[in-house]
Structure formats: C-alpha cells, structure tokens
N, CA and C atoms as a LAMMPS dump frame, in Angstrom:
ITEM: TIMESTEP
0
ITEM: NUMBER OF ATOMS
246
ITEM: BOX BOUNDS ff ff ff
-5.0000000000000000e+02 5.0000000000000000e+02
-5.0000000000000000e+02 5.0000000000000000e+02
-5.0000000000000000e+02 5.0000000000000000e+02
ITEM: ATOMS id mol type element x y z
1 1 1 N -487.514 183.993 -128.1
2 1 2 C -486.536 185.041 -127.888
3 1 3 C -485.827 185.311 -129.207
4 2 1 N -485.844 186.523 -129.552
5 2 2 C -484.984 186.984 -130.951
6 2 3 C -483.72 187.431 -130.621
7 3 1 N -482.696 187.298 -131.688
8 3 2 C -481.563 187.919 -131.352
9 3 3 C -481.188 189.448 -131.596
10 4 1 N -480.443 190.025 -131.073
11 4 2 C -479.847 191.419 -130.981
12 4 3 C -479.878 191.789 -132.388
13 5 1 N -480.731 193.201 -132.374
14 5 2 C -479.764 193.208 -134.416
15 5 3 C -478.571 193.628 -134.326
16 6 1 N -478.321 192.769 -135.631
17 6 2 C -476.814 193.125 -135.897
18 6 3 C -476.15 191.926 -135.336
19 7 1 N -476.439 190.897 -134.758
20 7 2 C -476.068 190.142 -134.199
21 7 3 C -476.628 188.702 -134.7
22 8 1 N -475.563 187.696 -134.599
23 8 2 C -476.023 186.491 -134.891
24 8 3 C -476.871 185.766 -133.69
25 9 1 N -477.832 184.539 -133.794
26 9 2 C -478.615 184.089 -132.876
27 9 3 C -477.685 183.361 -132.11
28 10 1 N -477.789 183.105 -130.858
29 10 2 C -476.885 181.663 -129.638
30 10 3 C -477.355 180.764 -130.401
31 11 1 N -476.227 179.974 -130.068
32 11 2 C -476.779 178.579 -130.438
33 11 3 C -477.809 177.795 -130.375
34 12 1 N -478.478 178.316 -128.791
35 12 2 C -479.64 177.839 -129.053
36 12 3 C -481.225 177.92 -129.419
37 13 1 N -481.442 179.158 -130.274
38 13 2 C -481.615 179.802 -131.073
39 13 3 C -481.65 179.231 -132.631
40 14 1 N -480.073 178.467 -133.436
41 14 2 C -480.231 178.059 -134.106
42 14 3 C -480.405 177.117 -134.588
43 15 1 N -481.123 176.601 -135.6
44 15 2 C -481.379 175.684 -135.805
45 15 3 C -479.831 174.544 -136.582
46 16 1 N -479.154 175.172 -136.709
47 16 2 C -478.174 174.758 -137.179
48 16 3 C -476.892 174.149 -135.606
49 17 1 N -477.207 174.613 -135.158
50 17 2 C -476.288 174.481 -133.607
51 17 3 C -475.839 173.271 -133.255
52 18 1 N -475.761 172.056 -133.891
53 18 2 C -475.263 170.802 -133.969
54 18 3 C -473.891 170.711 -134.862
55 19 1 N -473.741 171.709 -135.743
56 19 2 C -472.571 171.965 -136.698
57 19 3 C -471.903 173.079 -136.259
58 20 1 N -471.973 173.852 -134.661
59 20 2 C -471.343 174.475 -134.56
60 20 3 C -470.063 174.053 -134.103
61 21 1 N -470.032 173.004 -133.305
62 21 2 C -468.314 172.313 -132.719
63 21 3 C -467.995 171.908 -134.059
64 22 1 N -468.11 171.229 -135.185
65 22 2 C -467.454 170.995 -136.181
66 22 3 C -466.565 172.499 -136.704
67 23 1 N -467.768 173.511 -136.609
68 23 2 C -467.488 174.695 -137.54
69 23 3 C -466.12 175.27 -136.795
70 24 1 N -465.949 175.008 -135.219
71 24 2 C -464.962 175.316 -134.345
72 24 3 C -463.872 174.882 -134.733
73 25 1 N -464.038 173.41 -134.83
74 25 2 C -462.553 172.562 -135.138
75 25 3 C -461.874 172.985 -136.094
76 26 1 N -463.064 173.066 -137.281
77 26 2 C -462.521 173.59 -138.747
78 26 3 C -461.464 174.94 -138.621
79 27 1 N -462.452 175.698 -137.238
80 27 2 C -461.65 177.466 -137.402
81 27 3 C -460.463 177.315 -136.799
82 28 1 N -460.517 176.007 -135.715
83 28 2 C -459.144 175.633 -134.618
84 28 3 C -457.736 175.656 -135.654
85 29 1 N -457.954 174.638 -136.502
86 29 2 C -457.448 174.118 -137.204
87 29 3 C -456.252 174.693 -138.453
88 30 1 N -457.318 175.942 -138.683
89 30 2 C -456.892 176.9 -139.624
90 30 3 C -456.093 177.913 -139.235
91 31 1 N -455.764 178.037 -137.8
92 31 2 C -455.181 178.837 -137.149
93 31 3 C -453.396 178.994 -137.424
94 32 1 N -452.568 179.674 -137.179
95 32 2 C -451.141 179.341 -136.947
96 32 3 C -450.67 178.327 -135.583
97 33 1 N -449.942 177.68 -135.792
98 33 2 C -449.644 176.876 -135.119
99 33 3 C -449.793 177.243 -133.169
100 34 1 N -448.934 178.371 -133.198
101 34 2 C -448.618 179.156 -132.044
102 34 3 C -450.383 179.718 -131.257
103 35 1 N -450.57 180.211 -132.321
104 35 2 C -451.884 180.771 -131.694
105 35 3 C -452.957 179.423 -131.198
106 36 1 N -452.839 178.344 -132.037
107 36 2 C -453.784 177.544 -131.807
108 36 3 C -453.473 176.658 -130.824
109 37 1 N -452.091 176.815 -130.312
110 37 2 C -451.485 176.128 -128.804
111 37 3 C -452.38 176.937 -127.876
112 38 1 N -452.03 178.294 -127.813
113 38 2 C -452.647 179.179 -126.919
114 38 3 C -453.744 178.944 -126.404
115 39 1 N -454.711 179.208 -127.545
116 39 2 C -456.099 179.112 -127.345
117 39 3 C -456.525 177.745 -126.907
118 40 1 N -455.786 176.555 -127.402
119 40 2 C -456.47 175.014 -126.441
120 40 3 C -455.32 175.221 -125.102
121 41 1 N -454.447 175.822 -124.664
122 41 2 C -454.36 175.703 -123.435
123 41 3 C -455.33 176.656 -122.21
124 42 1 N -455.19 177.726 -123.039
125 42 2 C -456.159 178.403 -122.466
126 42 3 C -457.54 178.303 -122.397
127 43 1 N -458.484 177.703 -123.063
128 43 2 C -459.698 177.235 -123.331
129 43 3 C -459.968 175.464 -122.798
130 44 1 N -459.135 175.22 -122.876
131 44 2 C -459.229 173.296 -123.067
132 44 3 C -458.576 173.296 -121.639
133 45 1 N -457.435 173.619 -121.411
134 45 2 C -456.925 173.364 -120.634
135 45 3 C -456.952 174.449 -119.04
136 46 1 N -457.641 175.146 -119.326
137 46 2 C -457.746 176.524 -118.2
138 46 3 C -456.988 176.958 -117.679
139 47 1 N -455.252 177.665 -118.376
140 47 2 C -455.321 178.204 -118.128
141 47 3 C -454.449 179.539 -117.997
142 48 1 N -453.777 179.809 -117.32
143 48 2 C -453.99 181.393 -117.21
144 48 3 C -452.824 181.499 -118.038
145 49 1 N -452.999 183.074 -118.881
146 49 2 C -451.324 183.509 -119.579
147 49 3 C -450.378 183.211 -118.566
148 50 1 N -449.848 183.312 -117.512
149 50 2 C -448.611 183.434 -117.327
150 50 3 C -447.928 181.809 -117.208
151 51 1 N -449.239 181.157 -116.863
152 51 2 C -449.343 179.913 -116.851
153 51 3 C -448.513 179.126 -118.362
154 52 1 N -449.431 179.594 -119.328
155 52 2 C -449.05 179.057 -120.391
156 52 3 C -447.901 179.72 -121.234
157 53 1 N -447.474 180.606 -120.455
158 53 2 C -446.168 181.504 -121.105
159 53 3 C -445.125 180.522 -120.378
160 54 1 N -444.672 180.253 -119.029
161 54 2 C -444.415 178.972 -118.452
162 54 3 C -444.252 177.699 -118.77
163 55 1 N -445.662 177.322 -119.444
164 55 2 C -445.354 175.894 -120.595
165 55 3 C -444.905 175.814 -121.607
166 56 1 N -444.788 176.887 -122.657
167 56 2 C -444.23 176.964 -123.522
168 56 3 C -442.719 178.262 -123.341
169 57 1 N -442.601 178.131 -122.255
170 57 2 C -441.72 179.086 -122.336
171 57 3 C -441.139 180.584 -122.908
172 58 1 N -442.086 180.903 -122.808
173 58 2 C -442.684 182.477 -123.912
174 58 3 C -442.186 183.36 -122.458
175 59 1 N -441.971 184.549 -123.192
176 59 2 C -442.787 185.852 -122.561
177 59 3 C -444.113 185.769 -122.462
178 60 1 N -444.766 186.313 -121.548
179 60 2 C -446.276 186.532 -121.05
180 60 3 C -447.272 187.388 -122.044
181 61 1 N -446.572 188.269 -122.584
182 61 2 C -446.804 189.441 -123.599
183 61 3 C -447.172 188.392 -124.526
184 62 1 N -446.692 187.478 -124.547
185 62 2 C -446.602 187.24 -126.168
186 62 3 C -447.39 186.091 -126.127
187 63 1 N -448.287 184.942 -125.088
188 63 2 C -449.378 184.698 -124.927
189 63 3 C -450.805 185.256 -125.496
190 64 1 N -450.309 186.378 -124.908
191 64 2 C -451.124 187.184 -124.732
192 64 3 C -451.849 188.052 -126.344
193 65 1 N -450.647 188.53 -126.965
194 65 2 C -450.768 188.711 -128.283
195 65 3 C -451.385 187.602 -129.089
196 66 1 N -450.527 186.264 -128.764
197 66 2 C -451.077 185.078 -129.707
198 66 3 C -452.669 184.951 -129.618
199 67 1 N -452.705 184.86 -128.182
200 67 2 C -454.436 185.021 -127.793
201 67 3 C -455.345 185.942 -128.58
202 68 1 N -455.206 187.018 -128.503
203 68 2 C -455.98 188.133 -128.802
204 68 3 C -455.935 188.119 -130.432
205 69 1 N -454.643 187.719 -130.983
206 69 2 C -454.721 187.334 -132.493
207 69 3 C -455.786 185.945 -133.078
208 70 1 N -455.687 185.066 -132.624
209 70 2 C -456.195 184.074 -132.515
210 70 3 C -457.456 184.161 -132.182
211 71 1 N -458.007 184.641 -131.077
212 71 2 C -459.642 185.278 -131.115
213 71 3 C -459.933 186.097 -132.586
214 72 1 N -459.067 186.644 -132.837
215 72 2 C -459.762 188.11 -133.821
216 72 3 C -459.744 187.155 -135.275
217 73 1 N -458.969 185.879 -135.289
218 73 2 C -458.778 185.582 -136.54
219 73 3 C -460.41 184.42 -136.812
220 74 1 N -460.497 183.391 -135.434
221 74 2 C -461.312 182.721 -135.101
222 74 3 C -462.595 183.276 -135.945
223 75 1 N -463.021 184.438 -134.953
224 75 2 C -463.989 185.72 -134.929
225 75 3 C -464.168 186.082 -136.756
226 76 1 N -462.994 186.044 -137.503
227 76 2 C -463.35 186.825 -138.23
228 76 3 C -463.728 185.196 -139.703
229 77 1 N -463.311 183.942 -139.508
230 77 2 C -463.257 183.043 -139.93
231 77 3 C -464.781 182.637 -139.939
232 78 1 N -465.26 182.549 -138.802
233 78 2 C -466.723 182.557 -138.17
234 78 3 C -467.93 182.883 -139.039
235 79 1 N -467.648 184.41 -138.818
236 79 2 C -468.589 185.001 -139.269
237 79 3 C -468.498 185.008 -140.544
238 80 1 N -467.367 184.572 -141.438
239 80 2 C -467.223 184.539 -142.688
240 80 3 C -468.315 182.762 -143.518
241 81 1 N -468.533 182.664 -142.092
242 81 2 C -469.205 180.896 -142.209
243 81 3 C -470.754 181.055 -142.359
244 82 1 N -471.361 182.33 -141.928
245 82 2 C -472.568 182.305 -141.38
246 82 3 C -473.456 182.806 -142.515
C-alpha cells in the first residue's frame, strides 16, 4: 500500500516507526506549558474540554484554544522532522 501524495506514509508503512513515540515526546515537550497540560489530559487522560477546563479551572474556550494551538504547533514541529 502507498501513501497519499502529498502525504507522509502511517506508521506502518515506515520503516522508521519505532522512533516515532520518541519523536512525540520530543514535540510534547517543546510545547508551552499550558498547551502541553491540555493535550496529555485530553489525549492521555480522555478527556473532554469542559472536563479539563474544570481541572484546571479555565474557561472552556480557552481549552479549547490551547488545544487547537498545540495540535497546529505539534503538526507543524513534525513535519519539520520528516
């Protein structure tokens, strides 16, 4: 199976795909503090914005922002790896 053009291969696909959880931690890591709460409660921990606006005592909005920042930064860290 080939991948999409324009698109990188799944993991399992690559031959490299044993260094992808490292390559994660590395991008976790590099994150702002705030955003990188977000994303391991929401990912690690499952779960929902309003949930984790609740644990940390946020507005919901602003979960939500951290999230979507935090994907786009992840995303753009990533592909800067490949």
């Amino acid at each position: 199976m080939s991948p999409r053009p324009g698109r990188a291969p799944c993991p399992r696909q690559s031959p490299d795909a044993s260094d992808l959880g490292d390559r994660l931690a590395r991008a976790l890591s590099r994150l702002p503090e705030d955003q990188r709460r977000v994303v391991e409660a929401r990912v690690f921990d499952g779960l929902q914005p309003t949930e984790i606006a609740a644990r940390f005592d946020w507005p919901a909005v602003r979960v939500r922002v951290y999230y979507l920042r935090a994907i786009k930064n992840l995303s753009s860290q990533l592909r800067g790896e490949l």
